[in-house]
N, C-alpha and C positions, 0 to 999 in steps of 0.2 A: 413385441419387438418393433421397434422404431423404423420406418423405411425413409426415412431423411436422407438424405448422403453426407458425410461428415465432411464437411466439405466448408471451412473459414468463412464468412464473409463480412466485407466492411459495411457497415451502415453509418447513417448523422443524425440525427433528430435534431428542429429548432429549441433552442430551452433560453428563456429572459430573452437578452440582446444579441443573445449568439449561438453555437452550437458544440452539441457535441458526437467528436465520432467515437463507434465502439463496434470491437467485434462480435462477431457470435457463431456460434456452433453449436450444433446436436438439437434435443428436442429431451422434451422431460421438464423433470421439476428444476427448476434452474437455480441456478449458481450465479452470483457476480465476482467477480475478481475484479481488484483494485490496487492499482500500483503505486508507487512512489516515489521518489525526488530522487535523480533528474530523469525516470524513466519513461515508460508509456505503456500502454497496453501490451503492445511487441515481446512484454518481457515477457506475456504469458503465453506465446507461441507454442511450446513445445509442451506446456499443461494441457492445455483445452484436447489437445485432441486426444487425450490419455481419461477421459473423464467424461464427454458428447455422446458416450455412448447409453447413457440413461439421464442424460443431464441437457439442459439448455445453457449453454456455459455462454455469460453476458461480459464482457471487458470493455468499461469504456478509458474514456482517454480525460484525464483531467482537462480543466479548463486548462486552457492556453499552453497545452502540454500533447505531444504528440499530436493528432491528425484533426483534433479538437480545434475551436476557434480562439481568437485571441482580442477579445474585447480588451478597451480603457477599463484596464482596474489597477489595485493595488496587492492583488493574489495574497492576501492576507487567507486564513485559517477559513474565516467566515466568509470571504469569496468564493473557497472552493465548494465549500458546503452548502452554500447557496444554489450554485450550477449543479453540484451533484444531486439536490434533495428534487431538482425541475427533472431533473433526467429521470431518479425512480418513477416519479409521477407520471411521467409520458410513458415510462416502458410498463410501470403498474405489475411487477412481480409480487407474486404472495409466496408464502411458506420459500422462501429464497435461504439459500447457505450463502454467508458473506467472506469470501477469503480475501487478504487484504496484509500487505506488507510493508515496513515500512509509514511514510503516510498514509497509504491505502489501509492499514490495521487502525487505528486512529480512526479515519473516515467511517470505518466498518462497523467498529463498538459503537461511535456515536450515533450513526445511524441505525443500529438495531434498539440502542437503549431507546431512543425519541419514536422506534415504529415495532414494536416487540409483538405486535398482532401478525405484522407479514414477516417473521423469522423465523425458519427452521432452526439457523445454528449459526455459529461464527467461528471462523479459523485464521489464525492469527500468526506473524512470525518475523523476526528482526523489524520489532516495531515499538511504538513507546508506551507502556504502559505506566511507567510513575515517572517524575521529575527527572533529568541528568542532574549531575552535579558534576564541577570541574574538575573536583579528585579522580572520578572514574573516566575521564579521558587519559590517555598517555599524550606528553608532550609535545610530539608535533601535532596529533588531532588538536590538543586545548590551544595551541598555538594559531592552528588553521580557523576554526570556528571564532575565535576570538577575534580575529580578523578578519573573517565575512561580516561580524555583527559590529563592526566598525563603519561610520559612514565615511564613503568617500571610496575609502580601503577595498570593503568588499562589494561596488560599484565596479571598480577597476575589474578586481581581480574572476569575479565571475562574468559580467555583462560586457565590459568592453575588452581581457583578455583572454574571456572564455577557457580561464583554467579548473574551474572546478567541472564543468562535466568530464573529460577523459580524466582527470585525477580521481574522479567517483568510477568511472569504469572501471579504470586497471585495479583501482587497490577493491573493488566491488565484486569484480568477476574471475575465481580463481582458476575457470577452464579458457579464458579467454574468446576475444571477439573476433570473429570473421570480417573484413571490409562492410562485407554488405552489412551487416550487424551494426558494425559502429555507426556504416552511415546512415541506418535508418533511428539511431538515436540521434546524433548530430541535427537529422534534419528539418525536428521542429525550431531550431534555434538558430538560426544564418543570421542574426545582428544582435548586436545589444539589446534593444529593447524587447525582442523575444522572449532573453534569458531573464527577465524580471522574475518570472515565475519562480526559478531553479536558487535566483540570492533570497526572495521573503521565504521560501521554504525553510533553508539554513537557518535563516534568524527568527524561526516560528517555533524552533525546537526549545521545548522548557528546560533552562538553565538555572538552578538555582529558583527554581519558581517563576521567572521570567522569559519572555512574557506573558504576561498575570490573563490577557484573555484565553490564550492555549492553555494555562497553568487549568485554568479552568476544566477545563473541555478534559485535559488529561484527571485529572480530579471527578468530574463528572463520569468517565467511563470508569473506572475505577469503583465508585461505589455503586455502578450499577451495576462489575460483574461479581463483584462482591453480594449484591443480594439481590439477585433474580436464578434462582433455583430452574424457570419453566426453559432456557433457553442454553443447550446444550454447547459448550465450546471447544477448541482444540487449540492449545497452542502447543506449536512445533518451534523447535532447539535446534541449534547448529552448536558449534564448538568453538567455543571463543566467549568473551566477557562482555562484549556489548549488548546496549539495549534492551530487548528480552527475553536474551542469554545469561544475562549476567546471574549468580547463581542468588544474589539477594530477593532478584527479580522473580524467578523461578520459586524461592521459596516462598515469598509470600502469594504467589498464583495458588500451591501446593492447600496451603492453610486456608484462605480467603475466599479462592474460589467455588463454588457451587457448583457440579452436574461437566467438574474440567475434566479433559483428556491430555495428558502429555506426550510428546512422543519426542526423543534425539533421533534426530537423520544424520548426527556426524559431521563431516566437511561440506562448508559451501561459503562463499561471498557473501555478503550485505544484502546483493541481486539473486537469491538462492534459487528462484527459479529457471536462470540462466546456467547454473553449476546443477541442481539435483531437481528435473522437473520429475521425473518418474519418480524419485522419492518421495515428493511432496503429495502427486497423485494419489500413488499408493498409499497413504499414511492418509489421506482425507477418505477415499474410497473405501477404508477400512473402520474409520470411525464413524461413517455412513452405516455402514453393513452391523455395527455393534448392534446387540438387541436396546431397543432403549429405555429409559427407564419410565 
């Protein structure tokens, strides 16, 4: 038994031109959690400490995203992955479980296909596993998005009136946010040029196969969890049609995947571990505990 005290703490490491911060908790074979657009580590607040108890639970903060630094970039796909492949290398996790939502599930699969030596597992959820298409938006979504990927349009509308992060909360978080809550989202972003990050996110999402370098990357994870049998996964379901929930999604996981675990937890937001953190715990902590194969 562990005599750590479970007990949060913020840390930074230098990685390239800049840094990143990331929490950590417990002691054990560790765990990364990784977040995604317009979040931050924060979201994994009420996880970690559900999970420290046999685990080194790692959470950093994207580049230029939460408490992280915010270099001259263009936070394209491969900026982030660039910051996050320095950050594994400095923190050197082996046999690691990667949970990862959203952007963060994306980031997760890619980086375990490219290091399948240091993987225990991947756990996965409201995240992108094959192509969107504009059918499976409902209209104001195909509306909104169509609009961020406008130049000029979605300039305005996320970096200079800063409407899509609280439009990402409210309709993201169905238990809703406390002050303190919002405003430790808020608070990586106080100007335009902050939120750069939170518009190349929006317009990194594969539409239609566009754009062709994420088309990739989502393509590439894809066939890698399609056939790699050694590296156990889990993906977790909410209720509702997006992303992957959607049930075409689900079904091809169902057929294609290798050594998968499914699990529905029911009702939760986009940000599910701000709606059902103890569900998602328990629902990982259990496919831990399964005998394995």
């Amino acid at each position: 038994m562990s005599t750590t005290p479970l007990v949060e703490s913020l840390h930074r490491v230098d990685v390239l031109d800049s840094f990143i911060s990331y929490r950590e908790m417990g002691s054990g074979a560790p765990m990364v959690f990784l977040h995604g657009n317009p979040t931050s580590s924060y979201v994994w607040r009420k996880v970690l400490p559900l999970l420290c108890g046999q685990h080194r639970c790692l959470a950093p903060d994207l580049i230029g995203m939460g408490r992280s630094g915010k270099p001259e970039s263009a936070y394209r796909y491969q900026d982030h992955m660039r910051y996050l492949d320095a950050w594994f290398d400095t923190m050197d996790v082996r046999d690691v479980v990667l949970v990862g939502y959203d952007w963060g599930g994306v980031l997760a699969i890619d980086w375990a296909s490219r290091h399948p030596d240091r993987v225990y597992g991947v756990v996965v959820f409201e995240t992108i596993l094959q192509s969107m298409h504009w059918a499976e938006y409902p209209p104001q979504g195909a509306e909104l998005f169509r609009a961020l990927r406008t130049p000029g349009v979605g300039e305005k509308l996320v970096m200079e009136d800063n409407g899509f992060l609280p439009r990402s909360l409210d309709h993201g978080v169905k238990s809703g946010l406390s002050d303190a809550d919002r405003a430790e989202y808020y608070a990586p972003f106080p100007d335009a040029k902050s939120r750069r990050p939170m518009l190349q996110w929006t317009r990194s999402i594969p539409i239609e196969g566009e754009p062709a370098d994420v088309m990739a990357v989502v393509t590439r994870n894809a066939e890698w969890l399609a056939t790699t049998s050694k590296t156990p996964k889990l993906l977790l379901t909410f209720d509702g049609n997006a992303m992957s929930n959607a049930p075409s999604v689900v079904d091809w996981a169902k057929r294609s995947v290798p050594d998968l675990s499914l699990k529905a937890l029911g009702v939760a937001g986009h940000h599910a571990p701000e709606d059902a953190p103890r569900e998602i715990a328990n629902a990982i902590r259990g496919w831990l505990e399964r005998p394995r194969r």
